[in-house]
FIMARTOR-130964 format. One line per 10 residues: number of its first residue (from 1); their letters; for each residue x, y, z of C-alpha. Coordinates in steps of 0.1 Angstrom, whole numbers, plus 2048, in hexadecimal, padded with zeros to 3 digits. Layout:
NUM) A) X/Y/Z  ...
// end
This chain:
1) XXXXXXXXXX) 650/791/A22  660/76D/A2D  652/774/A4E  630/76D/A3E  62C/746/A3F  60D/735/A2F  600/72A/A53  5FF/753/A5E  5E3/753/A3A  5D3/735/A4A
11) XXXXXXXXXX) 5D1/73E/A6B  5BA/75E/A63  5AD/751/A40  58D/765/A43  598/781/A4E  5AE/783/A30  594/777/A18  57D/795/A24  59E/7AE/A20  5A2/79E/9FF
21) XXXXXXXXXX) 580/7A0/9F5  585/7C8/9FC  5A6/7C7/9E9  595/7B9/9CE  578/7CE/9CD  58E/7EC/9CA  59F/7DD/9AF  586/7C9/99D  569/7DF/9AA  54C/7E1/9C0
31) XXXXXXXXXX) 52C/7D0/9BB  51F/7F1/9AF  538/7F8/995  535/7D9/987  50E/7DD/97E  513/7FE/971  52E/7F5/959  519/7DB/952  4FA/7EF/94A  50E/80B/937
41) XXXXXXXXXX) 518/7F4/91C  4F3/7DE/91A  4E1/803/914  502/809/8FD  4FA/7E7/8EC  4D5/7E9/8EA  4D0/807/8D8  4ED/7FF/8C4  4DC/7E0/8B5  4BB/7F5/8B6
51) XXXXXXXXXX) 4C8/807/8A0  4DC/7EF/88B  4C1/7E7/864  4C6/7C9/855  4DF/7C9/83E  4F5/7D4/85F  508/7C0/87C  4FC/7BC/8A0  515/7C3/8B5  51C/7B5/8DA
61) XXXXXXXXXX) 53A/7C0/8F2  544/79E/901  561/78D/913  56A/79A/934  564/7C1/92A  541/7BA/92B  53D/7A5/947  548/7C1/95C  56F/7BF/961  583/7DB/95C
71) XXXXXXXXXX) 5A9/7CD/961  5C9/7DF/957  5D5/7CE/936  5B0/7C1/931  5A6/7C3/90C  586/7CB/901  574/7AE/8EA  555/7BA/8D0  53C/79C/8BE  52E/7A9/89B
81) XXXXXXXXXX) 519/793/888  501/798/86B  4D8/79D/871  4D2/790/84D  4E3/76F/857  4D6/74D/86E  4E5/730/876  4D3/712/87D  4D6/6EF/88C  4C0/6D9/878
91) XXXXXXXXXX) 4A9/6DE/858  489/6E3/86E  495/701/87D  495/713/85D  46E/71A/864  474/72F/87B  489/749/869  47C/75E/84B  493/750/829  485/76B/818
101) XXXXXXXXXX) 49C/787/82C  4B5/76D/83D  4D3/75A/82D  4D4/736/843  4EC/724/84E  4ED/6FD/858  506/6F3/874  517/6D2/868  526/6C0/889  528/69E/878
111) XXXXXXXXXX) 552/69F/879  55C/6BA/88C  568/6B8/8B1  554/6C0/8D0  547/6E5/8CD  552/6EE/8A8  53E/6E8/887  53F/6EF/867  523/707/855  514/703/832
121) XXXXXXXXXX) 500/71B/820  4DB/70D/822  4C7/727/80D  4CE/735/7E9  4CD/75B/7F4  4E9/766/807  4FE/787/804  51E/78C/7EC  534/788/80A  52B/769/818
131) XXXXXXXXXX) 533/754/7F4  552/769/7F6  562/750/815  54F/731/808  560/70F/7FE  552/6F3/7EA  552/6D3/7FE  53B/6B2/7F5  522/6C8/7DE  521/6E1/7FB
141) XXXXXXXXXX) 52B/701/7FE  53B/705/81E  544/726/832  569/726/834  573/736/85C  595/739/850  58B/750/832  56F/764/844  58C/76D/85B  5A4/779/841
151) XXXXXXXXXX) 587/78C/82A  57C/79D/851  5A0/7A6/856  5A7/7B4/834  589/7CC/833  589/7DA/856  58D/7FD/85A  5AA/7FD/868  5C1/7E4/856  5E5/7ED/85A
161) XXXXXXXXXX) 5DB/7EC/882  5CA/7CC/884  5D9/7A9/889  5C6/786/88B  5C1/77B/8AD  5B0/75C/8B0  58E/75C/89E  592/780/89E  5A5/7A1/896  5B6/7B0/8AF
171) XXXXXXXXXX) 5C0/7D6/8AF  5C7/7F7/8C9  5B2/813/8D1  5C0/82F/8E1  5D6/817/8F7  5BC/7FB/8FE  5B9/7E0/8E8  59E/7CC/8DC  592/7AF/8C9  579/7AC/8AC
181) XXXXXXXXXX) 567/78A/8A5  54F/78E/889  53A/76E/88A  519/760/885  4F8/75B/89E  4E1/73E/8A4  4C3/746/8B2  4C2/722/8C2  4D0/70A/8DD  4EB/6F7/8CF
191) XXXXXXXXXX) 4E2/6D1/8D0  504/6C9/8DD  4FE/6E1/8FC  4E4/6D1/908  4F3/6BB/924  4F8/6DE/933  4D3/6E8/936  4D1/6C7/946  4ED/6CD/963  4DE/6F1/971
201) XXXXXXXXXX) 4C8/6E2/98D  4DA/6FD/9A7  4EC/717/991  4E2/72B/97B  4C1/728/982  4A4/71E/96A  49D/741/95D  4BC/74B/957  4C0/724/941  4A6/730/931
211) XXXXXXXXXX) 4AE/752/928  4D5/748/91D  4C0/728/90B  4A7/73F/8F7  4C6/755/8E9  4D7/73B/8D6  4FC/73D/8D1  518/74F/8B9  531/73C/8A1  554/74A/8A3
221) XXXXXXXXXX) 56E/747/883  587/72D/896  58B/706/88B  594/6EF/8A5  5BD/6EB/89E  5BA/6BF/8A0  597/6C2/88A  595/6B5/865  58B/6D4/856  59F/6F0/86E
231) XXXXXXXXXX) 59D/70A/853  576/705/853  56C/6FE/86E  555/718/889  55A/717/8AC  536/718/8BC  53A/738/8D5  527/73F/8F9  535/75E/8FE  50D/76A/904
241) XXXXXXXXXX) 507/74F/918  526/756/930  51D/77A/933  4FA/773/93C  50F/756/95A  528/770/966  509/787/96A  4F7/776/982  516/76B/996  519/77A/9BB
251) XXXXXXXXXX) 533/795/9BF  549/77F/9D3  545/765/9B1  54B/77E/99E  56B/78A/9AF  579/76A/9B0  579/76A/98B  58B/78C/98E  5A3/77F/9A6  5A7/75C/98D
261) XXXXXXXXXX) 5AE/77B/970  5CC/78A/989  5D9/76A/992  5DE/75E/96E  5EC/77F/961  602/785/97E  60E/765/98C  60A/747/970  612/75D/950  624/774/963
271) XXXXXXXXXX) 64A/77A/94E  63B/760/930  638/765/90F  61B/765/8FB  620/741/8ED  628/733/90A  608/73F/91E  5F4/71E/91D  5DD/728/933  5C3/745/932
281) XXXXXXXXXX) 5A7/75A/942  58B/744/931  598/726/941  598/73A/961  570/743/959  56A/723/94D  578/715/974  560/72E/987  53F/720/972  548/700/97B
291) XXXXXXXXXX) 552/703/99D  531/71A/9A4  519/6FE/992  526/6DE/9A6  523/6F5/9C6  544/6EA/9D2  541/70A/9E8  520/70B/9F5  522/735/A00  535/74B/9EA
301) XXXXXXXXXX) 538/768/A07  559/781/A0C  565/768/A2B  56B/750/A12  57B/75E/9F2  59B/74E/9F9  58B/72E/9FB  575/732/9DB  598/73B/9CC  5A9/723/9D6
311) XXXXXXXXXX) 58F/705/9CD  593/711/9A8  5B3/710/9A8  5B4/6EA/9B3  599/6E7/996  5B0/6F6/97D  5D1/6E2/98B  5BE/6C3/987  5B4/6CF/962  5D5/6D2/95D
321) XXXXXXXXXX) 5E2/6AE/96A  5C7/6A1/958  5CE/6B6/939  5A3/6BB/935  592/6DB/936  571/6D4/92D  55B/6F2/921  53F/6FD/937  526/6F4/91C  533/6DC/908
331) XXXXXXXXXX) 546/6C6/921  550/6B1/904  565/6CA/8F6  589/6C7/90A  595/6EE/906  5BA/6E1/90D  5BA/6C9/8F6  5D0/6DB/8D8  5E6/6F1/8EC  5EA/6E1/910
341) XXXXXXXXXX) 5FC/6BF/90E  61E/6A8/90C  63C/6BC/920  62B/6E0/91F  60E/6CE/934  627/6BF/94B  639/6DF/94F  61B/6F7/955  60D/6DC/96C  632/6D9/97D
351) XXXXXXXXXX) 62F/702/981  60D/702/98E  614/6E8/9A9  62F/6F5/9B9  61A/715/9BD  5FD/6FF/9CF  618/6EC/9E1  621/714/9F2  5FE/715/A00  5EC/739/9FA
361) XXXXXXXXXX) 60E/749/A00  615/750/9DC  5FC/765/9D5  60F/77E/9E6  624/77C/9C7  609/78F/9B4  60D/7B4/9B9  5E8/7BB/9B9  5DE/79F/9CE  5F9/7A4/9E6
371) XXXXXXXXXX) 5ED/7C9/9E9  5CB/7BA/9F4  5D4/7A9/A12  5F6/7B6/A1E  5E8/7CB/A38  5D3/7B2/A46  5F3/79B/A4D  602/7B3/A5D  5E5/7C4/A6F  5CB/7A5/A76
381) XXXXXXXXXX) 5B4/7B4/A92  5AA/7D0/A76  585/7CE/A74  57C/7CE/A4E  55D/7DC/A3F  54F/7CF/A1D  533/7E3/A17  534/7F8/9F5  52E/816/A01  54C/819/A15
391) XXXXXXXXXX) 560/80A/9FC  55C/825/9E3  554/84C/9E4  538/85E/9D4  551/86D/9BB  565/84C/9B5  543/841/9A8  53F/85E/997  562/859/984  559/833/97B
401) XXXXXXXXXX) 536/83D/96E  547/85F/953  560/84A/944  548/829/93E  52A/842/92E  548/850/918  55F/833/90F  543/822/8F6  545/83E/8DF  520/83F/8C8
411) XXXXXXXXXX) 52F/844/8A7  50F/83A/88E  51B/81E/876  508/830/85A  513/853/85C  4F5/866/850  4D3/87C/85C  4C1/85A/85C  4D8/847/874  4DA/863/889
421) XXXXXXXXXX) 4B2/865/88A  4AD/845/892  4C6/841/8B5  4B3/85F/8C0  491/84A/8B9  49E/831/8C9  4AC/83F/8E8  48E/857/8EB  478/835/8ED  494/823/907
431) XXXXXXXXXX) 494/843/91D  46E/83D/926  477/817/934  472/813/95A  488/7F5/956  4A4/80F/950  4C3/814/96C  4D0/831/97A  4EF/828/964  4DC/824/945
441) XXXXXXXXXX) 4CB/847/947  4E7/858/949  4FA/844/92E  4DD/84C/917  4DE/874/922  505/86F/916  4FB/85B/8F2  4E1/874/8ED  4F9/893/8EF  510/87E/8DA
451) XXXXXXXXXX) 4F5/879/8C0  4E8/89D/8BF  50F/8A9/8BA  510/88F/89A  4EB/89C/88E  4F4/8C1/893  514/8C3/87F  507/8A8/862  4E5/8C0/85E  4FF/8DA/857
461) XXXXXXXXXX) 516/8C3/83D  4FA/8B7/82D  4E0/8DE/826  4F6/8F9/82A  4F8/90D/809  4FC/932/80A  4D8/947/80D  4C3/926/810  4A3/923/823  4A9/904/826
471) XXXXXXXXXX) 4C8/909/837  4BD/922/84B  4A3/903/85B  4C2/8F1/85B  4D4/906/86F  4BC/90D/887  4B6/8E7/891  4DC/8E1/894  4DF/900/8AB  4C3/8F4/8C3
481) XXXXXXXXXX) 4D2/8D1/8C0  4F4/8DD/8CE  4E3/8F5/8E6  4D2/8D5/8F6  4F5/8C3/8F6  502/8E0/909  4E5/8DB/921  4EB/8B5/928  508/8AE/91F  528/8B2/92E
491) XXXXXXXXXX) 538/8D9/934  550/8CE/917  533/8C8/901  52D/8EC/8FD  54C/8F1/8EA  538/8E0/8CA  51F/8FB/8CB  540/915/8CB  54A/905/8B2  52B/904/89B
501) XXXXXXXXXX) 529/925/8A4  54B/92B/893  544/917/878  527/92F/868  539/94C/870  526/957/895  548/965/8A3  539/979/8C4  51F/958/8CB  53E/93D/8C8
511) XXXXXXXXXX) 552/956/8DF  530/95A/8F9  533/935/8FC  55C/931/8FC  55A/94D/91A  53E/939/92E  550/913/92B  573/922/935  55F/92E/950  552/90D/95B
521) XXXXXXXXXX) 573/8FA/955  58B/90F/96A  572/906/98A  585/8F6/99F  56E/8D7/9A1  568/8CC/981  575/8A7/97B  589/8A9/95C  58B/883/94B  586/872/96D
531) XXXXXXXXXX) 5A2/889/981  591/89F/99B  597/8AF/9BD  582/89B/9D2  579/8B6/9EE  56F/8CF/9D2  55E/8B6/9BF  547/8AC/9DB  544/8CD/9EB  536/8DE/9C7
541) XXXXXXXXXX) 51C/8C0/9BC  51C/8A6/9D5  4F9/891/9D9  4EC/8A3/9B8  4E4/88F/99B  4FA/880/97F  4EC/894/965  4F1/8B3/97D  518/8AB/986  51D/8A3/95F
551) XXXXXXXXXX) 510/8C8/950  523/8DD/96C  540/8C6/97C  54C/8AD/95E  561/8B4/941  570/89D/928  58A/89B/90A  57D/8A8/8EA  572/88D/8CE  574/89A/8AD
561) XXXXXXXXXX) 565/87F/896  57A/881/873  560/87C/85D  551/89E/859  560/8C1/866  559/8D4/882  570/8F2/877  581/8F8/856  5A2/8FC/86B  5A5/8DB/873
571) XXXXXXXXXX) 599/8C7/852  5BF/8C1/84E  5C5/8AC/86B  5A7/899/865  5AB/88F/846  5CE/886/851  5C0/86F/86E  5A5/861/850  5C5/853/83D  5D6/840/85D
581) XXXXXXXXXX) 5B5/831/864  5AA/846/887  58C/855/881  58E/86D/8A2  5A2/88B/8AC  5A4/88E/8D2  5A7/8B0/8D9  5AF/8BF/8FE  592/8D8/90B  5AA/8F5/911
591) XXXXXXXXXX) 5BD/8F1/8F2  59D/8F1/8DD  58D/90F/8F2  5AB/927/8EB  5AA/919/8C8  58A/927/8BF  58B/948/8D8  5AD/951/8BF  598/949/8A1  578/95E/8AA
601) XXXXXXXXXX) 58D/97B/8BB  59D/97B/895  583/989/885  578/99E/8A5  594/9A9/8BE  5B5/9A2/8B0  5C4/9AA/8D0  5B1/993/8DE  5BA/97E/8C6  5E0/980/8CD
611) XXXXXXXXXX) 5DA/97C/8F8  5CA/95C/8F0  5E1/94D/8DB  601/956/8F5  5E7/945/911  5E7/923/8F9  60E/928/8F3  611/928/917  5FB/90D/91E  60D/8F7/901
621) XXXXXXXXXX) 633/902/90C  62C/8FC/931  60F/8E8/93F  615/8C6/953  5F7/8B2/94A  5E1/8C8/95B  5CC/8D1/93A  5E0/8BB/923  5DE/898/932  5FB/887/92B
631) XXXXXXXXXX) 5EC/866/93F  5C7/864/94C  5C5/84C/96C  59E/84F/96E  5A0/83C/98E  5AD/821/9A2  590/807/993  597/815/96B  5BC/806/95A  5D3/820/954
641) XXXXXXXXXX) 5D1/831/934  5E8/844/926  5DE/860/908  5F6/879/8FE  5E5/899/8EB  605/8AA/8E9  606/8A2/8C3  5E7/8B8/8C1  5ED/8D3/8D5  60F/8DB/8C6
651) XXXXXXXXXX) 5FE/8DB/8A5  5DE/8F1/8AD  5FA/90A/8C0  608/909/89D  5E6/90B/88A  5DE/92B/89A  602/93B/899  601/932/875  5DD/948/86F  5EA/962/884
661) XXXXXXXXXX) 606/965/86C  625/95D/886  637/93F/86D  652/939/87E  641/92F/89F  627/91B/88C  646/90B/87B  656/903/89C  632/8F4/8AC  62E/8DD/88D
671) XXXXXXXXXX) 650/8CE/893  648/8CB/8B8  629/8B5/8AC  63B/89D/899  653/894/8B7  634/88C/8CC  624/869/8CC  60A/869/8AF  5F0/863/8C3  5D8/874/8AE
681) XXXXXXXXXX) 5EA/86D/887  5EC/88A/87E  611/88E/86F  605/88E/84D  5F6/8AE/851  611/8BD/868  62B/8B3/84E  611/8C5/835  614/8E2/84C  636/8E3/84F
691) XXXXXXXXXX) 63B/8E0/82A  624/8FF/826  632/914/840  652/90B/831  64D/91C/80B  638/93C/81C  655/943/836  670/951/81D  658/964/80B  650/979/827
701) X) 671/981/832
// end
């Protein structure tokens, strides 16, 4: 690696930016990955807020999630403000809005720093909540940020998990974590932004201004740290603005704000702590807008993605010296202004000099970027190609597009017939659009099995009563609903209509159905949470449609959402999950299927019954990860992420030992759950279990 000298990187520069422009692709992802996460989660988002009445919260997936980047350690940001709620600049505005069904807010700038304000309640009507975080300042009453974020905090769902983070609360999902800013929306320009309408003569152009002008901005709980009111205080928010920016950036744009992401996490913060990490990937996004609007690089093209790099670093260095980062939009407001200056300034500028002073050389210090132009170094007269097509394989895309459609799960906010009804409306009247994508079709296929699932099993919670006509209607609707699932949906989607089958007592149908998925998941082609043997894969469904690939060569984990039951057997380790604040059971496909197979072949083959259960011991005592995933690498453009279901698994081996009356196995599986990760929190009801097992044991022998 000293053999490689900075004048070797200069000598071929293009070559190398094209190599790392591949590198990069493969790791930040192709053009074509990009707009397809990107459509997944604005069909996600749209019906969502379709959806969403008034007395509920939009919601909007911002940060660098949903501008398309799916990095390893990324987290994943979510904005939730009120419908019933409007902020607005001045008095006149208030025309616009109806005060009958809105509570208004005025923005107060007067003596707050560039890009914060503070917000008093304008109209008499407002909800309970809002007076709750309000403070009494000159014969005003004032929205306190610092209050709104404590009162947000206490009553999220998932307290004990949650910590503040900023102007928001930060918590972990399976093993990704994410932020929630609850905030408030303007439907108009801020005044202070103005200047910025006024600079976009090349980029973006006008009807992109306009579009990001006629959405207004968001208000974020933060006070500026050197303002007068800091615990008061609303920082004005373009997260919508910037989405709608990165949008309409070129790839080779785009990936320089991917490689600017790498740099920072794997170079400048690389071995520092999390107070000491002055700089971060908004300042790096905030150095690609400006560089792109003063045109300092007149062709953003894969020859010159070193040199687009390396112009914002200079830009971000100068910051630095300087110690002025002024936001896109609001110039005026100097983003380094309360955390970058006196000796740290001088050290991080210090750091980041000597790395300029080494010349493009040290970004062979970053393991990822290094991996992108090694080869090319070494092997210069390699001809590259940077055409999408050959930079990813039919089932690579395939991979990237199953785990987007699944990762926003649609859990209705309102868990009832109604809300239910009304994303089916709503995606019934999206599916017609011929503004739709490819992407968004099959995304609202997957929301719409989703739905049905929820609809199916509620129906049943909410009518079922013993010789009821009524019920009878019921039951009828919830079985078509999950026969449709089975027909759209993903082959693992058929194990609800098993299990409904179970549920009302239809032993020989649940077992039909249990016979025909294990079937279709021992094939040896079917992708199984993003893993897949390529050759098969291709061979089996190659060149057929999405929907086609997803009912006879996709499976995924099952979800079980906690609050209602699917089978009686496992109300337990919902309810346990309930009381740590998880409201899902994942569930392995095999470990579910020989679950149910035991419990029907109770009541009609016990022998059956008993070859089942040893073919789930054995797949519990002895499988690799092959059926119980112990880490899903859905592919080399998705982060890593690790889920462990052997918590589980040990505990539904023990389940079914325990109904097929052999204790002091179920005894021993029950203790093998508690020593695996609680992934899915369910010790409470395996230390119920135990406890149980425990007091019928000696009374048998």
């Amino acid at each position: 690696m000293d053999s490689i000298r900075s004048s070797q990187i200069t000598e071929g520069i293009q070559h190398i930016s094209e190599s790392a422009f591949v590198g990069l692709c493969r790791k930040v992802g192709t053009s074509q990955l990009v707009a397809m996460r990107r459509d997944v989660v604005d069909i996600w988002e749209m019906v969502k807020n379709q959806v969403t009445t008034s007395d509920e919260d939009s919601t909007m997936v911002s940060g660098s999630y949903g501008e398309g980047l799916r990095l390893e350690g990324s987290d994943v940001d979510f904005m939730y403000w009120p419908n019933n709620v409007r902020v607005i600049w001045e008095l006149s505005q208030s025309q616009y809005n109806n005060t009958h069904r809105l509570t208004l807010i005025l923005c107060d700038c007067s003596d707050s720093p560039p890009g914060f304000t503070l917000l008093y309640l304008l109209s008499p009507r407002t909800n309970r909540f809002i007076h709750r975080v309000c403070v009494r300042m000159n014969n005003r009453y004032y929205i306190s940020s610092s209050k709104y974020r404590q009162i947000t905090l206490s009553e999220s769902l998932s307290p004990h998990n949650l910590t503040p983070h900023g102007p928001c609360v930060s918590g972990t999902f399976i093993t990704v974590e994410y932020d929630h800013a609850h905030c408030f929306v303007s439907d108009f320009w801020p005044p202070s932004a103005s200047s910025w309408i006024d600079r976009c003569h090349s980029w973006p152009q006008l009807h992109v201004v306009d579009d990001i002008v006629k959405n207004g901005c968001h208000f974020v709980a933060i006070g500026h740290k050197l303002g007068n009111y800091e615990d008061h205080e609303w920082r004005i928010s373009f997260s919508q603005a910037e989405q709608k920016l990165v949008s309409v950036m070129n790839h080779c744009q785009f990936l320089t704000y991917g490689f600017l992401k790498l740099f920072l996490s794997e170079i400048i913060n690389n071995g520092v702590g999390d107070d000491d990490k002055l700089l971060c990937s908004y300042h790096m996004k905030t150095a690609v807008f400006w560089v792109i609007q003063q045109n300092t690089i007149p062709h953003w093209c894969p020859q010159n993605l070193l040199e687009g790099f390396w112009v914002c670093f200079k830009l971000i260095l100068k910051w630095v010296y300087e110690g002025v980062c002024p936001n896109f939009f609001i110039p005026g407001n100097n983003m380094f202004l309360s955390k970058i200056h006196g000796i740290k300034q001088h050290q991080l500028y210090r750091r980041l000099s000597e790395l300029y002073e080494k010349g493009l050389a040290f970004l062979l210090h970053s393991p990822s970027i290094r991996s992108c132009i090694i080869d090319v170094l070494y092997n210069p007269r390699n001809s590259i190609c940077t055409d999408d097509h050959t930079l990813i394989s039919e089932d690579g895309v395939d991979r990237n597009l199953f785990v987007e459609i699944t990762y926003p799960c649609v859990i209705p906010g309102k868990f009832n017939i109604q809300s239910c009804i009304r994303y089916l409306q709503t995606i019934e009247q999206m599916k017609s659009s011929p503004l739709l994508t490819q992407y968004q079709v099959i995304m609202l296929q997957n929301m719409t099995a989703r739905i049905l699932q929820y609809t199916a099993f509620i129906l049943h919670m909410e009518t079922y009563t013993p010789d009821n006509k009524l019920s009878y209607r019921a039951d009828k609707i919830s079985c078509h609903m999950l026969k449709l699932t089975a027909q759209f949906g993903f082959i693992t989607d058929m194990m609800f209509l098993a299990m409904y089958y179970y549920k009302t007592l239809r032993y020989t149908e649940a077992l039909s159905i249990i016979q025909m998925i294990k079937v279709k998941l021992l094939q040896p082609y079917v992708m199984y949470t993003g893993s897949v043997d390529r050759e098969m894969y291709t061979e089996a469904v190659g060149g057929q449609s999405w929907s086609t690939k997803m009912r006879q060569a996709v499976a995924w984990d099952i979800t079980l959402d906690s609050r209602f039951h699917y089978i009686s057997e496992l109300i337990p380790e919902q309810q346990s999950a309930l009381q740590n604040h998880w409201s899902l059971l994942f569930v392995p496909p095999f470990i579910l299927l020989y679950m149910l197979e035991i419990l029907c072949y109770r009541h009609v083959d016990t022998m059956r019954a008993q070859t089942a259960l040893d073919d789930l011991q054995t797949l519990v005592h002895y499988d690799q990860g092959q059926y119980i995933p112990l880490r899903q690498r859905h592919s080399s453009y998705i982060r890593l992420i690790e889920l462990k279901y052997r918590d589980i698994s040990w505990q539904i081996l023990g389940i079914c030992q325990q109904v097929t009356g052999n204790l002091q196995a179920a005894l021993y599986s029950y203790q093998q759950s508690l020593r695996q990760e609680p992934f899915n929190h369910i010790q409470t009801a395996t230390e119920m279990r135990i406890q149980r097992v425990c007091q019928w044991i000696p009374l048998i022998n």
